[in-house]
C-alpha positions as CSV (number, residue, x, y, z in Angstrom):
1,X,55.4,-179.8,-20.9
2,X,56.2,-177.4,-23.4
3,X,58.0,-173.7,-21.9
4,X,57.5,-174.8,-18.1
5,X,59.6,-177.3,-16.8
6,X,58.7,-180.4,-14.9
7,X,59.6,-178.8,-11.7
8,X,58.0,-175.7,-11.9
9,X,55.1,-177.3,-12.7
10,X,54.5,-180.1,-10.3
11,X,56.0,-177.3,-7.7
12,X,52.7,-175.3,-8.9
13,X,50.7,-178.4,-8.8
14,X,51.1,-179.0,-5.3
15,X,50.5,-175.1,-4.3
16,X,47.1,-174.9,-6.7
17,X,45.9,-178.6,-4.6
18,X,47.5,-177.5,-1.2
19,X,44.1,-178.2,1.1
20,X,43.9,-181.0,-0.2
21,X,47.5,-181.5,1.3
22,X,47.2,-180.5,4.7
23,X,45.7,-182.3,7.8
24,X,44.5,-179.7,10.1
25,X,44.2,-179.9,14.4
26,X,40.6,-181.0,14.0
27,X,41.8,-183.8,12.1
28,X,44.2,-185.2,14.2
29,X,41.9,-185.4,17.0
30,X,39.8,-187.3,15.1
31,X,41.9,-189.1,13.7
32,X,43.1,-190.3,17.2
33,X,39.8,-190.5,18.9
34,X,38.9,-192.8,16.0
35,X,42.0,-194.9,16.6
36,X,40.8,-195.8,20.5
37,X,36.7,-195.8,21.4
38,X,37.9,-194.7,24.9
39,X,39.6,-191.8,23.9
40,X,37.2,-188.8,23.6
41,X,37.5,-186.0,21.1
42,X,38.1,-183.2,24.2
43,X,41.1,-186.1,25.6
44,X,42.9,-186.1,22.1
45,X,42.7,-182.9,21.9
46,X,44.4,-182.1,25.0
47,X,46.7,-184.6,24.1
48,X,47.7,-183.0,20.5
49,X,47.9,-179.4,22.7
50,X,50.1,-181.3,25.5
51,X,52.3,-182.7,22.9
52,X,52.4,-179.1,21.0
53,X,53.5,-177.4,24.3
54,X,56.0,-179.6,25.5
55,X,57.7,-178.9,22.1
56,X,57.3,-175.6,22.0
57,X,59.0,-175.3,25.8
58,X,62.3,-177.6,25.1
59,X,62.7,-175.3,22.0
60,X,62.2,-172.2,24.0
61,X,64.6,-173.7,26.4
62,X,67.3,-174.1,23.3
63,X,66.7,-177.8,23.7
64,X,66.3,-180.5,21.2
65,X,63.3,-183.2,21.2
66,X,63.9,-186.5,19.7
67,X,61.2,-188.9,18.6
68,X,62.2,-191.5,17.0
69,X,60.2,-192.9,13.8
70,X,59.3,-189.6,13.5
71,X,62.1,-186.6,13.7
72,X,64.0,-184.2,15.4
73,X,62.8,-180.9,16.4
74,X,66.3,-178.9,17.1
75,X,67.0,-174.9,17.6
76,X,69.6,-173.3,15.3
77,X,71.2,-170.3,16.2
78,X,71.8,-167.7,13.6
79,X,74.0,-165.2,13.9
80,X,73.3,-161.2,13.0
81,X,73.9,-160.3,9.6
82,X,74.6,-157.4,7.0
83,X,71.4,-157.6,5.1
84,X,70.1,-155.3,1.9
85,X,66.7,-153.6,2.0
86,X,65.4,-155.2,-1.6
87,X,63.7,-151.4,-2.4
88,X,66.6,-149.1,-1.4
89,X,69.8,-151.4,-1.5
90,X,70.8,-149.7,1.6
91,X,72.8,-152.4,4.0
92,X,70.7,-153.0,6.9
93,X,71.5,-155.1,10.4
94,X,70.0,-158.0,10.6
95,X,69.9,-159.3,14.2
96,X,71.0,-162.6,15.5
97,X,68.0,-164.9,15.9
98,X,67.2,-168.5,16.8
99,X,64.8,-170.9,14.6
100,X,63.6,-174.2,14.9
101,X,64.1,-176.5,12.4
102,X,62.5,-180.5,11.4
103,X,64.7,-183.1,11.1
104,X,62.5,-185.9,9.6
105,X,64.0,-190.1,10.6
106,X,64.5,-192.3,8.0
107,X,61.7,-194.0,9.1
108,X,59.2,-190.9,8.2
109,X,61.5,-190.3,4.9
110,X,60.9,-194.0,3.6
111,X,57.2,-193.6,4.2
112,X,56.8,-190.2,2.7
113,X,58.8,-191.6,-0.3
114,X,57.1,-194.7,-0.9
């Protein structure tokens, strides 16, 4: 690989071929209306957006959703911060926030690492 190491490259592999990487909404609905012939298109997609929701409320609520096979969506709390500005270096305040994070299962890690 000459200069760039492995890494680096593969890293910039993946970003150059990145559409090819990602399954979009549209996708999944097909994907799941072409699992069941009595599941429309406008059924799975209410499903994806029911599922989506229900997430996004138990994180909103702090809580955690487990589905197992799959993952763990959970909330971390972070707490405020003495941060620099990267132009000035003046210290800044950063405030305390909340994120949600992905906790993949074994399960999902096995698969993705086959």
């Amino acid at each position: 690989m000459g200069d760039i190491g492995v890494r680096t490259w593969h890293r910039a592999h993946l970003i150059l071929h990145m559409e090819t990487l990602t399954v979009n909404t549209a996708e999944l609905i097909d994907q799941i209306a072409a699992q069941d012939e009595k599941i429309t298109k406008s059924q799975a997609k209410a499903l994806i957006e029911g599922f989506l929701n229900a997430i996004r409320d138990s994180a909103a609520r702090g809580e955690e959703t487990s589905l197992p096979g799959f993952g763990k969506f959970k909330v971390q709390s972070k707490p405020a911060r003495t941060g620099r500005n990267p132009s000035t270096g003046a210290a800044i305040e950063i405030a305390a926030s909340r994120k949600i994070v992905f906790q993949p299962a074994k399960v999902l890690k096995d698969a993705v690492n086959q």
